[in-house]
C-alpha positions, 0 to 999 in steps of 0.5 A, spaced: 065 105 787 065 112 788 071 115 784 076 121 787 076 127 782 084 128 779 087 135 775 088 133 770 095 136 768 095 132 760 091 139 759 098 144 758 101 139 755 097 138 749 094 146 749 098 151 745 096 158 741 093 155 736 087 153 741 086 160 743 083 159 735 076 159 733 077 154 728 080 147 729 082 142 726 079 135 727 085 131 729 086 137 735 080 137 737 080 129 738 087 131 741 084 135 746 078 131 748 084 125 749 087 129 753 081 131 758 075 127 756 071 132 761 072 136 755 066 132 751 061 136 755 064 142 753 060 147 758 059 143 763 067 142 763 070 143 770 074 150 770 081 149 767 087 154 770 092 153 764 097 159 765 100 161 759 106 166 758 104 174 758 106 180 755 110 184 760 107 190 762 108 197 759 114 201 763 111 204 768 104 203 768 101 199 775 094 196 774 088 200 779 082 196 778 079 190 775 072 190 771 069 182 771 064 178 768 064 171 771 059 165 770 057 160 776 062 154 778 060 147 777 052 145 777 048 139 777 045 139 770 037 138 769 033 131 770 032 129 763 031 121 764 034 120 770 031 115 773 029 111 766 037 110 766 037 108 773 031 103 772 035 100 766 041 099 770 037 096 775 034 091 771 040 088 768 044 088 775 038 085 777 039 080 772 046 079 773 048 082 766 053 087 768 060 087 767 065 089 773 066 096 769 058 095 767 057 095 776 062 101 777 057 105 772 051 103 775 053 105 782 057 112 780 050 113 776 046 112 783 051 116 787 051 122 782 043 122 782 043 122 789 047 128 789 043 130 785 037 130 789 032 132 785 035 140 784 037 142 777 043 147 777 044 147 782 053 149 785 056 143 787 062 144 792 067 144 786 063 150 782 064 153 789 072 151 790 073 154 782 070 160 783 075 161 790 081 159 787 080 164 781 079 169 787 085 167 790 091 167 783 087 174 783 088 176 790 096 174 790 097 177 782 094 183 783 094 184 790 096 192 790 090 193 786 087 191 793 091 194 797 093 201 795 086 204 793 079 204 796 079 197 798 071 198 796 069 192 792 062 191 788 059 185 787 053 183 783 050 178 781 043 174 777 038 172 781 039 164 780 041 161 786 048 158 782 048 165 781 049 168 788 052 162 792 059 163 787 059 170 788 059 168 796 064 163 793 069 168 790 068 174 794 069 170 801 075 167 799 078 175 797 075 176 804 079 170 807 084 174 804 084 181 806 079 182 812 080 189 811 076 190 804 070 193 803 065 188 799 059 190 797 053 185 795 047 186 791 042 181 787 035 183 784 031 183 778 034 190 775 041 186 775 038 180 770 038 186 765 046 185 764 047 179 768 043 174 763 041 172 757 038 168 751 037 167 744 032 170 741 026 164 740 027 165 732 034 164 733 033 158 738 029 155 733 032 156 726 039 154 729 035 147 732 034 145 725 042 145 723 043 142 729 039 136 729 041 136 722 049 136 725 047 131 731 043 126 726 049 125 720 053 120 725 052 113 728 058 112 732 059 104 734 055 103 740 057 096 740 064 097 744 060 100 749 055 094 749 062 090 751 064 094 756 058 093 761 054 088 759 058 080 760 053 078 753 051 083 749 045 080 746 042 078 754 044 085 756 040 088 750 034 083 752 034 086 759 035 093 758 031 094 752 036 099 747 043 098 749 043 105 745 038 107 749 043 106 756 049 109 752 045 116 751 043 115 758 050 114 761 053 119 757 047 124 760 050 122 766 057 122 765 057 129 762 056 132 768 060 128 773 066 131 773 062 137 778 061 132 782 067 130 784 068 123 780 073 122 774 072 120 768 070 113 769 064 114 766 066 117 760 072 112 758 066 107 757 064 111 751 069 111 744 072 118 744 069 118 737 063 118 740 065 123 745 068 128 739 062 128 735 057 130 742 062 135 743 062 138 737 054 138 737 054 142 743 060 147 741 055 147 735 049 149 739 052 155 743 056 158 737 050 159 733 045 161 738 050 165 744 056 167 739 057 171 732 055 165 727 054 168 720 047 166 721 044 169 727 049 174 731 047 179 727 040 178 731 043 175 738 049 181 738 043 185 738 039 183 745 039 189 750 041 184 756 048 183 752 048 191 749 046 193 757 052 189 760 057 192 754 054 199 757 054 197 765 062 196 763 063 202 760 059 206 766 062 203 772 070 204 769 067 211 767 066 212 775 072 209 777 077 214 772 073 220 776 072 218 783 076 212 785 071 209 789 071 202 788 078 198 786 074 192 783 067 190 780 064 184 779 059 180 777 056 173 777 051 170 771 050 165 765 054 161 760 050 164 755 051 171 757 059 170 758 059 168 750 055 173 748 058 178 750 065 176 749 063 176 742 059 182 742 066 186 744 070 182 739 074 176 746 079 172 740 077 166 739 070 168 741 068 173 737 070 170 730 064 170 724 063 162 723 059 160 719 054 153 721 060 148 718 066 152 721 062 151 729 062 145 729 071 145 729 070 151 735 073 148 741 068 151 745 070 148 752 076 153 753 072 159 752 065 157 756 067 151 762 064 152 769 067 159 772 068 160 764 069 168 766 073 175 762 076 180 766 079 187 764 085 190 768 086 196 767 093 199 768 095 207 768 102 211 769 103 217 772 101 222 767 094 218 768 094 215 761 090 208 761 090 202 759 086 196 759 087 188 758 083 182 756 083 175 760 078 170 757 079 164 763 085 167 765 088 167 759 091 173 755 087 176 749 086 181 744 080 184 741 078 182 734 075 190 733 082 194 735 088 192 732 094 191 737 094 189 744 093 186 748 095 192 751 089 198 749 089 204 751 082 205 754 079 211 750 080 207 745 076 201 747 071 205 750 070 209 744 068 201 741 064 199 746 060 205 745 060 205 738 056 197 739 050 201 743 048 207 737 
């Protein structure tokens, strides 16, 4: 039975300052998975608006541009095993093993691998949505920055597909809204050296070992879930071979099912001990190989990619404080480049130096969810004096490097930012 996606609103409920943390406890991290199990994905967690309140806005200062970096919306994820799941599922519906609960998985799991259709990554109509209605709240809250200035918008983003289709997304709803903006497009190899990037292969690798070591130090109770789709476990185990084999699979589809429209069905099979525990090794994977672990963020705040994308930020508001030219520019790229950046200049909750143990408490879905993005307004008065203000997801931040905030004087944060490319 497919399943109708619900906004899950227990979300604001349970989120306070203190999720803004990097470090977390481990009895908020199982409140907030209970709150929203597609959280259990952690980058692959559909886009969460939450407003939180704002600090006002200094006397005097109106906002006049928008600098942005956004990742794709909700995507399929890559055909690891797919279709070894589904032949599993099959023999044991064939074989009249499979619990109500059990023949509800087995048609969600084939409808989403229908989706799917042999397309990895690929934007799902709900990646296209979230990147529209982030537009939209930014159209209706800075409207005068879209109005009163050039009415230029540039837009650029990675080669990828994903990349390129949430760019139409997001600039076609600012254009549904305001037909009189002047939006530009670009893509192209040249983009990818500040729209995209990876970890270094010896981060890559060294960082693998502490997360197998992590992955492998828990065995949660697979038999709970044995019970909930198999009407006998021991025949149902005889039929698909492994009854962990089948939750690993279900999981693999489950952690992706909320990009294609369906609830957490498929997830509420699953003991959320386990769902923690899978979080928290995907949130340990991207802390130490993205962000600024004590391991390795030396050696990944240093790959050109994030440096040139620090720069290509300083550059274009540079070009906007002298010829007012553009009123907004963005951009559209990868998880893997938002967190690096975000880390490299300092985002809370981002940019804090965690060591391997502490990553793993890193409640990793607020800060890179589908459409994960950050945004910096920038705000001048009438002697001309600039400020500028962070937004990670939408959220007021403050900077890690500067003190203060959240609103910075300009000069000093582009002082900052060009101090991380000497």
């Amino acid at each position: 039975m497919r399943r109708v996606f619900l906004v899950l609103l227990a979300a604001v409920a349970v989120l306070s300052a203190s999720a803004q943390s990097a470090v977390e406890t481990d009895q908020a991290l199982a409140a907030y998975i209970h709150a929203n199990h597609y959280r259990t994905g952690v980058n692959t967690n559909p886009y969460e608006y939450i407003p939180v309140a704002e600090t006002p806005v200094p006397k005097g200062y109106k906002p006049f541009y928008i600098s942005h970096y956004g990742r794709h919306g909700s995507r399929s994820d890559w055909d690891g095993d797919y279709a070894n799941v589904i032949a599993m599922y099959e023999k044991a519906h064939q074989a009249g093993v499979l619990t109500e609960a059990g023949e509800e998985a087995y048609q969600m799991i084939c409808d989403i691998y229908r989706q799917h259709n042999g397309m990895n990554g690929r934007l799902t109509a709900r990646g296209a949505r979230e990147h529209r209605a982030i537009a939209h709240r930014m159209y209706e809250k800075y409207t005068k920055v879209f109005t009163k200035g050039s009415r230029k918008v540039r837009a650029v983003s990675s080669t990828v597909p994903r990349c390129i289709v949430s760019m139409a997304a997001f600039t076609g709803e600012l254009l549904s809204l305001d037909p009189k903006l002047d939006v530009s497009w670009d893509t192209g190899e040249r983009f990818m050296e500040y729209c995209s990037s990876n970890d270094p292969k010896d981060v890559k690798k060294e960082a693998y070992e502490l997360i197998e070591k992590h992955a492998a130090s828990f065995t949660g109770d697979t038999l709970s879930f044995q019970k909930r789709v198999f009407k006998d476990v021991e025949a149902g185990r005889a039929v698909v071979g492994s009854g962990l084999a089948l939750l690993e699979g279900t999981l693999e589809f489950a952690a992706i099912s909320g990009a294609f429209d369906y609830d957490t069905f498929l997830l509420d099979l699953i003991d959320e001990e386990i769902l923690l525990h899978y979080s928290r090794n995907i949130s340990l994977n991207l802390f130490l190989r993205q962000c600024n672990s004590a391991e390795f963020g030396d050696r990944r705040m240093a790959v050109p990619e994030v440096l040139n994308l620090v720069n290509d930020f300083v550059v274009k508001a540079d070009e906007v404080l002298e010829t007012g030219e553009y009123v907004a520019d963005f951009r559209f790229g990868h998880d893997y480049q938002l967190l690096a950046f975000c880390s490299r200049i300092g985002i809370k909750g981002i940019g804090e130096r965690l060591t391997a143990d502490q990553a793993v408490n890193w409640p990793g879905y607020f800060f890179s969810p589908f459409a994960g993005n950050v945004q910096m307004v920038f705000y001048r008065n009438k002697e001309n004096d600039v400020l500028v203000k962070f937004f990670i997801n939408e959220r007021e931040t403050r900077l890690l490097t500067l003190p203060g905030g959240p609103y910075y004087r300009w000069e000093d944060v582009r002082k900052e930012f060009i101090s991380y490319l000497n």
